[in-house]
N, CA, C and O atoms as CSV, one atom per row, in Angstrom:
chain,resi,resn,atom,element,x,y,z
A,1,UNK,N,N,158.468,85.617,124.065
A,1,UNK,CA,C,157.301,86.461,123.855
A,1,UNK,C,C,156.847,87.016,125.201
A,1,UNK,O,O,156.820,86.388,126.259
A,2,UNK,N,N,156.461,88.407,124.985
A,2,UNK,CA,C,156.179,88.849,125.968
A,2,UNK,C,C,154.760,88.364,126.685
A,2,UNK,O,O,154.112,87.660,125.910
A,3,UNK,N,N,153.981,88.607,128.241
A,3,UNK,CA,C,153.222,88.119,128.186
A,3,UNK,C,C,151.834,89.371,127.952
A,3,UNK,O,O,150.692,89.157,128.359
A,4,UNK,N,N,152.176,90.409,127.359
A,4,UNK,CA,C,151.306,91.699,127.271
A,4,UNK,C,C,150.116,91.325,126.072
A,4,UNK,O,O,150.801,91.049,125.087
A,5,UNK,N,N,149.211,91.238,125.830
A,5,UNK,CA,C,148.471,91.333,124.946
A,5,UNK,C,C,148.041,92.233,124.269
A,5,UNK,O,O,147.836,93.350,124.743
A,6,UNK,N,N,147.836,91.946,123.110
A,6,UNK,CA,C,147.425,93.196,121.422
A,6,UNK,C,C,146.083,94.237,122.412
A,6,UNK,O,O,145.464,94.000,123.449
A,7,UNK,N,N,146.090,95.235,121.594
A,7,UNK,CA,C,144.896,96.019,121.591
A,7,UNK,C,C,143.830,95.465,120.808
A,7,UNK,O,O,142.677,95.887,120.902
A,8,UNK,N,N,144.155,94.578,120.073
A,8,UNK,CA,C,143.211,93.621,119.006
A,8,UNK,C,C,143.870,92.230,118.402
A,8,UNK,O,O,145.080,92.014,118.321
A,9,UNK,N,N,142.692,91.233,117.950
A,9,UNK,CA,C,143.309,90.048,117.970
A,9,UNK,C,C,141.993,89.278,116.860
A,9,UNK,O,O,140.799,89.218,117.153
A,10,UNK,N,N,142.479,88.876,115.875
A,10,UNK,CA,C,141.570,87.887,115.531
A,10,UNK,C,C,142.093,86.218,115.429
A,10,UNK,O,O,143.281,85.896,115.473
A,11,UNK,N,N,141.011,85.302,115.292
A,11,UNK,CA,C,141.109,84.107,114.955
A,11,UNK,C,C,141.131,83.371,113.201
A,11,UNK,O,O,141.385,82.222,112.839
A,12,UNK,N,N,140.741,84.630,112.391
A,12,UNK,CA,C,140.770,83.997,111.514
A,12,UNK,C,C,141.851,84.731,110.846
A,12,UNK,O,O,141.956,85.955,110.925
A,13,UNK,N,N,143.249,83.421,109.700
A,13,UNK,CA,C,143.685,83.478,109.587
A,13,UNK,C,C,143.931,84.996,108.242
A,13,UNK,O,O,144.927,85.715,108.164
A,14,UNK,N,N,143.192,85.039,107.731
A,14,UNK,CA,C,143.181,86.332,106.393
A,14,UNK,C,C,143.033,87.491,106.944
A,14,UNK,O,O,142.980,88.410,106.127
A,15,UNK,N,N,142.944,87.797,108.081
A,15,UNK,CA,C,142.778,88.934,108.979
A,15,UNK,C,C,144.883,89.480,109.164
A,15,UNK,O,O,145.967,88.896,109.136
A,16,UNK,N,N,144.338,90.975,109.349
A,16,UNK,CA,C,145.872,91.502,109.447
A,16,UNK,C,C,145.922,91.602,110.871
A,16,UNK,O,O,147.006,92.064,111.227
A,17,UNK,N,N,145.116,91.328,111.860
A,17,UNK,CA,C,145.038,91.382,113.323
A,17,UNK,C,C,145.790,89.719,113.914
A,17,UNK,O,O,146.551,89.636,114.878
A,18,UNK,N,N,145.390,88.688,113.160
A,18,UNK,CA,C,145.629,87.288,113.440
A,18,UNK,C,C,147.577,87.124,113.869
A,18,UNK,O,O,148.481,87.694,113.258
A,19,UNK,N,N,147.717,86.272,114.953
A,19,UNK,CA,C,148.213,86.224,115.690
A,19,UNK,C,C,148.460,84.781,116.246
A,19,UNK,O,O,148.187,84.418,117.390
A,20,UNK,N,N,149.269,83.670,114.815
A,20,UNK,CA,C,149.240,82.509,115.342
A,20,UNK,C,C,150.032,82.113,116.878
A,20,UNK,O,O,149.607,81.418,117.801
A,21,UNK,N,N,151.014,82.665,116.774
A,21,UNK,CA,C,151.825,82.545,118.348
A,21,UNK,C,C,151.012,82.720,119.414
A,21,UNK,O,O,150.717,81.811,120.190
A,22,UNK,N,N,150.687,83.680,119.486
A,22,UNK,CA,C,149.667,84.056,120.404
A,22,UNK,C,C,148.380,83.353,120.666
A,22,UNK,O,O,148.048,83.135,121.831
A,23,UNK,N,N,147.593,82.965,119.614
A,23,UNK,CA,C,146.530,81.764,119.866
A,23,UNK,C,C,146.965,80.111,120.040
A,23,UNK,O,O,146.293,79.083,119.963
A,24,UNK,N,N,147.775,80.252,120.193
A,24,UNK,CA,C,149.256,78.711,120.140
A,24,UNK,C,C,148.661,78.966,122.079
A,24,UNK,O,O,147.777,78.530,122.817
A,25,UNK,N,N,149.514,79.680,122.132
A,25,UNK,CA,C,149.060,79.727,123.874
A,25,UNK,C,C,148.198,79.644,124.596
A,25,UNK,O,O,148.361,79.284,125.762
A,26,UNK,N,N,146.417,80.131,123.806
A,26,UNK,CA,C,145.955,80.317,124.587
A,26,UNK,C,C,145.288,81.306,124.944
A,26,UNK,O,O,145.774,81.833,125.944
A,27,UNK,N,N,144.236,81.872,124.504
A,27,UNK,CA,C,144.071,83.503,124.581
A,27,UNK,C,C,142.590,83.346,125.427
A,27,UNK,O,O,141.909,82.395,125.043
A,28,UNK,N,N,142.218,83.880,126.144
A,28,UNK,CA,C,140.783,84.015,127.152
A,28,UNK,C,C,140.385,85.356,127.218
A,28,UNK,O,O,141.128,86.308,127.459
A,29,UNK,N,N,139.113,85.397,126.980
A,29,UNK,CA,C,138.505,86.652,126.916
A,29,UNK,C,C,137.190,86.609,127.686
A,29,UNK,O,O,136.259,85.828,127.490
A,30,UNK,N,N,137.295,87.871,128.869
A,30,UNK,CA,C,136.071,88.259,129.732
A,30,UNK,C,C,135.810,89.421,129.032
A,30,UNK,O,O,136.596,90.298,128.674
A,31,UNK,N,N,134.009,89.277,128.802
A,31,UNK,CA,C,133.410,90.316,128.305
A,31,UNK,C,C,132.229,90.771,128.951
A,31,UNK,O,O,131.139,90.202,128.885
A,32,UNK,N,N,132.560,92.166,129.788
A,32,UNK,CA,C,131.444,92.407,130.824
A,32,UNK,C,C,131.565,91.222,132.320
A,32,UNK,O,O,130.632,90.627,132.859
A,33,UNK,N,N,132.575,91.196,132.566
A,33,UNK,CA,C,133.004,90.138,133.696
A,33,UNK,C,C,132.393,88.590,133.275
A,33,UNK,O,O,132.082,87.894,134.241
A,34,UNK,N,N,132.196,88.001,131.925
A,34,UNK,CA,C,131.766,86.709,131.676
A,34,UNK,C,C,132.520,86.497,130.900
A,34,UNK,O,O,132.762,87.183,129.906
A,35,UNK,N,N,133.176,85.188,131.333
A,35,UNK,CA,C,134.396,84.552,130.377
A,35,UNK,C,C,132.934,83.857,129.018
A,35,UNK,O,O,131.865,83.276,129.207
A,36,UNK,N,N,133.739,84.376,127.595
A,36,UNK,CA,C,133.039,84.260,126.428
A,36,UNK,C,C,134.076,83.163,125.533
A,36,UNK,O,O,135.219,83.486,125.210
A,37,UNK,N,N,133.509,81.924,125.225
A,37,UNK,CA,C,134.639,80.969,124.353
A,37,UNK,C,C,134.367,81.265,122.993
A,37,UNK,O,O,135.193,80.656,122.314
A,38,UNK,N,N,133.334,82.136,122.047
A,38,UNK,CA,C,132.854,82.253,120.341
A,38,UNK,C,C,133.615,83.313,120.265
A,38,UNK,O,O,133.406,83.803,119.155
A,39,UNK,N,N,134.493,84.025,120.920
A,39,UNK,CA,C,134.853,85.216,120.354
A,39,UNK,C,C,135.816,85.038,119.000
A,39,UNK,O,O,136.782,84.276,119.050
A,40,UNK,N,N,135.511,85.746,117.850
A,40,UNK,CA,C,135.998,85.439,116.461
A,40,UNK,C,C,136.983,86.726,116.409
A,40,UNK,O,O,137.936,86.542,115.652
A,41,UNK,N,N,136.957,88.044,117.077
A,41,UNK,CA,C,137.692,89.499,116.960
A,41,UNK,C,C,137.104,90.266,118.293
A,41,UNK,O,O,135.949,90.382,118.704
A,42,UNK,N,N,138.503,90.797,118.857
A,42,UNK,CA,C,138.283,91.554,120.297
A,42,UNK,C,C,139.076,93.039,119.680
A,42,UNK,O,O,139.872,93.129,118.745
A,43,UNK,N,N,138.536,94.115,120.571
A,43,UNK,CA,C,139.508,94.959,120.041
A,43,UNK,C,C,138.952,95.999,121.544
A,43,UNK,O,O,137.901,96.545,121.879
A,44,UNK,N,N,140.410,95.851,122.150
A,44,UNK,CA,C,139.922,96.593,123.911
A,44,UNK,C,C,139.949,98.133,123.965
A,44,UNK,O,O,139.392,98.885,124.765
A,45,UNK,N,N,140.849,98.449,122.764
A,45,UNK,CA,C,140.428,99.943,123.311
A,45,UNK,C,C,139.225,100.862,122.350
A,45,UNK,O,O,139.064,102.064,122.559
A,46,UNK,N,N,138.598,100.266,121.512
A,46,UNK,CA,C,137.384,100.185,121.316
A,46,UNK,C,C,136.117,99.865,121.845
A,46,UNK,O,O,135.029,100.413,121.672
A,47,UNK,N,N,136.473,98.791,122.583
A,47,UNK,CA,C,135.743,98.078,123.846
A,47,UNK,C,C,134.547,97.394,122.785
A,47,UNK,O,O,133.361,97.722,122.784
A,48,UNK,N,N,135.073,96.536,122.041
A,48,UNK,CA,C,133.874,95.232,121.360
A,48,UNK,C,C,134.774,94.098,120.963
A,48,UNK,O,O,135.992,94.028,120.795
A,49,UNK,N,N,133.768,93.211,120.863
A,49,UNK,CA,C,134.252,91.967,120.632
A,49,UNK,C,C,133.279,91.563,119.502
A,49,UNK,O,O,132.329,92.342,119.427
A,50,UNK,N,N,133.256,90.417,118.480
A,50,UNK,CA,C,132.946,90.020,117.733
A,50,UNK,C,C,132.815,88.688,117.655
A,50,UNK,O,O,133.835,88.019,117.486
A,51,UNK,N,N,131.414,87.985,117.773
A,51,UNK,CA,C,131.146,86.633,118.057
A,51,UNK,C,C,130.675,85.789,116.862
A,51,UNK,O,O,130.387,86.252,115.759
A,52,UNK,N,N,130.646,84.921,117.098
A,52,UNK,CA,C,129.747,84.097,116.143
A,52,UNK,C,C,128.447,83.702,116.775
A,52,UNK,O,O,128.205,83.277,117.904
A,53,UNK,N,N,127.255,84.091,115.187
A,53,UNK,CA,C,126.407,83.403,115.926
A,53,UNK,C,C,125.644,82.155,115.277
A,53,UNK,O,O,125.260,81.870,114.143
A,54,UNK,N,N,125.601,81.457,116.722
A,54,UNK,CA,C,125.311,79.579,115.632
A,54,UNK,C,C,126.384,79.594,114.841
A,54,UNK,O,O,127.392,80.283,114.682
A,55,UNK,N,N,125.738,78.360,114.254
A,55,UNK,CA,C,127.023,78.224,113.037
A,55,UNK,C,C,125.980,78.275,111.325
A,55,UNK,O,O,125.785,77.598,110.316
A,56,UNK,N,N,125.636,79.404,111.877
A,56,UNK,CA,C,125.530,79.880,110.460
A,56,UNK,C,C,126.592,80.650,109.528
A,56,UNK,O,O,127.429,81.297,110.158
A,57,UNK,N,N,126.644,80.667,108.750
A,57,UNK,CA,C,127.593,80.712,107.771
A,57,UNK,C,C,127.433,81.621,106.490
A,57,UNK,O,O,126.448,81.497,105.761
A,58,UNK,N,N,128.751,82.833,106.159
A,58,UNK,CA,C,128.205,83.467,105.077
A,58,UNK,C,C,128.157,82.411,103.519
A,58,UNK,O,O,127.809,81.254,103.283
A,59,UNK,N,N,128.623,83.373,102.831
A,59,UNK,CA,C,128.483,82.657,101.280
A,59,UNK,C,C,130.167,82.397,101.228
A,59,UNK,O,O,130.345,81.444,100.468
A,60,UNK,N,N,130.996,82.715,101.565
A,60,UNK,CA,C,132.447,82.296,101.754
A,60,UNK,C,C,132.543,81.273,102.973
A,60,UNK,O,O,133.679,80.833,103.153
A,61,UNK,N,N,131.838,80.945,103.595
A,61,UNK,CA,C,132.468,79.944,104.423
A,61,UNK,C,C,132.597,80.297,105.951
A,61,UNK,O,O,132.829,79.383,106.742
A,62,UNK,N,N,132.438,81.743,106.444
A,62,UNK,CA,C,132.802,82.230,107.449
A,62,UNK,C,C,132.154,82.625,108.386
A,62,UNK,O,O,131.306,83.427,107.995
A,63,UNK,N,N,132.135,82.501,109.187
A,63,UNK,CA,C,130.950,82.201,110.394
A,63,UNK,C,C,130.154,83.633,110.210
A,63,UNK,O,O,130.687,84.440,109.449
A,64,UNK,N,N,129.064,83.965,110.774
A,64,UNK,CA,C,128.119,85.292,110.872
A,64,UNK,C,C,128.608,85.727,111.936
A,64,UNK,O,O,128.942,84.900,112.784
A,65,UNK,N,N,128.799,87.224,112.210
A,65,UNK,CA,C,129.270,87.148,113.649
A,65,UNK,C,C,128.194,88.964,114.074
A,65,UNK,O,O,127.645,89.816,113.375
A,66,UNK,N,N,128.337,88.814,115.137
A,66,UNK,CA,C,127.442,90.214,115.732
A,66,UNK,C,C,128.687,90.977,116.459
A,66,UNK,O,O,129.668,90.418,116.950
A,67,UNK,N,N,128.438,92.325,116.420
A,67,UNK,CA,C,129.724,93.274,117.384
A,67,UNK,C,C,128.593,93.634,118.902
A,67,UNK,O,O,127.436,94.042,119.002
A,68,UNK,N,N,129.311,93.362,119.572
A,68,UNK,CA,C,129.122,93.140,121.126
A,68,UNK,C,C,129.421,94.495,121.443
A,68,UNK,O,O,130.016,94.828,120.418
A,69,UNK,N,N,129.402,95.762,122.369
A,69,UNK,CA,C,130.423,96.594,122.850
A,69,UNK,C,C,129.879,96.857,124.454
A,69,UNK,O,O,128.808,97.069,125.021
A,70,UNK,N,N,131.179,96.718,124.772
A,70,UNK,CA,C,131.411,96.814,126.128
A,70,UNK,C,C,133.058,96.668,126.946
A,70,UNK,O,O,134.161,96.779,126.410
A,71,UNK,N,N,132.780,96.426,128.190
A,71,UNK,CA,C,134.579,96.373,128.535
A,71,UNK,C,C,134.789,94.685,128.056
A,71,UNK,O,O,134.024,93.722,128.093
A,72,UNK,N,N,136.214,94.854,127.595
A,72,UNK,CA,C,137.267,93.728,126.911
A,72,UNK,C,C,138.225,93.373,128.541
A,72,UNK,O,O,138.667,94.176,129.362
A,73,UNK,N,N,138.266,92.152,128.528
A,73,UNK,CA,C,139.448,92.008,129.028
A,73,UNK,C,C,139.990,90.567,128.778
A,73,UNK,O,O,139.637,89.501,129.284
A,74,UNK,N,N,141.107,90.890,127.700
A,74,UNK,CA,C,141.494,89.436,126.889
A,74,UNK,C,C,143.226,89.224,128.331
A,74,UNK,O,O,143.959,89.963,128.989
A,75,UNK,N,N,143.051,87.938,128.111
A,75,UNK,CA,C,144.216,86.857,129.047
A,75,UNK,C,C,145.052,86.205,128.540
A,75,UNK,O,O,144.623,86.281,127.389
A,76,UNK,N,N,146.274,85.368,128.430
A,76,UNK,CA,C,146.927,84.005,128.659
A,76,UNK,C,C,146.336,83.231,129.495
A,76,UNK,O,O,146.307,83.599,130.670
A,77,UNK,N,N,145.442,81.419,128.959
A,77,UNK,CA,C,145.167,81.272,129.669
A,77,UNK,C,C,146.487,80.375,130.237
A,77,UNK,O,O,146.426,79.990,131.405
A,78,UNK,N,N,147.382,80.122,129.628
A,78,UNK,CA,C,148.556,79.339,130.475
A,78,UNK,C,C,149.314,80.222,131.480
A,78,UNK,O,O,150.138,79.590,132.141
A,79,UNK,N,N,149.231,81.491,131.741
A,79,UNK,CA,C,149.366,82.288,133.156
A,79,UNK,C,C,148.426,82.101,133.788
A,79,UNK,O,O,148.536,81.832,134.984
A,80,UNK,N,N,147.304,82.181,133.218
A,80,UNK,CA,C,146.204,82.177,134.254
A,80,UNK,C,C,145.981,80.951,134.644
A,80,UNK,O,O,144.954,80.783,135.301
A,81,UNK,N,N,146.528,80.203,134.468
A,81,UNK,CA,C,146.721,78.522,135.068
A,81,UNK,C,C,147.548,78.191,136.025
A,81,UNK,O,O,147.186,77.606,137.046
A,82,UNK,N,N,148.968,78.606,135.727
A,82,UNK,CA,C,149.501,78.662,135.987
A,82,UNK,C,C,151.091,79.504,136.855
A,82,UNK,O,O,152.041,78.807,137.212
């Protein structure tokens, strides 16, 4: 696998963006130069990200989340470790 990252990426699995290989590794996301760990959906050349907030919860089970927009910049964090 290459080490280039999506233009978009989610965490939850029913999503057509989701990307188990890729979250296997490790994925880090700075938003507005602050590394952010709730991110639930990034999408960089849109420039937003999608968080959760609390753990409140819809009527399916799935976290509430707010759209953020600003600059994206998603990582490997096992390069960036290493």
């Amino acid at each position: 696998m290459t080490d280039t990252m999506p233009d978009r990426l989610s965490i939850n699995p029913s999503s057509p963006h989701f990307n188990a290989e890729l979250l296997e590794r490790g994925v880090g996301i700075r938003f507005k130069g602050v590394e952010k760990t709730n991110v639930e959906e990034y999408c960089v050349s849109e420039g937003w990200v999608r968080v959760a907030v609390g753990n409140t919860r819809d009527r399916k089970g799935n976290p509430l989340t707010i759209k953020l927009s600003g600059p994206v910049e998603p990582y490997l964090k096992d390069t960036a470790e290493g």
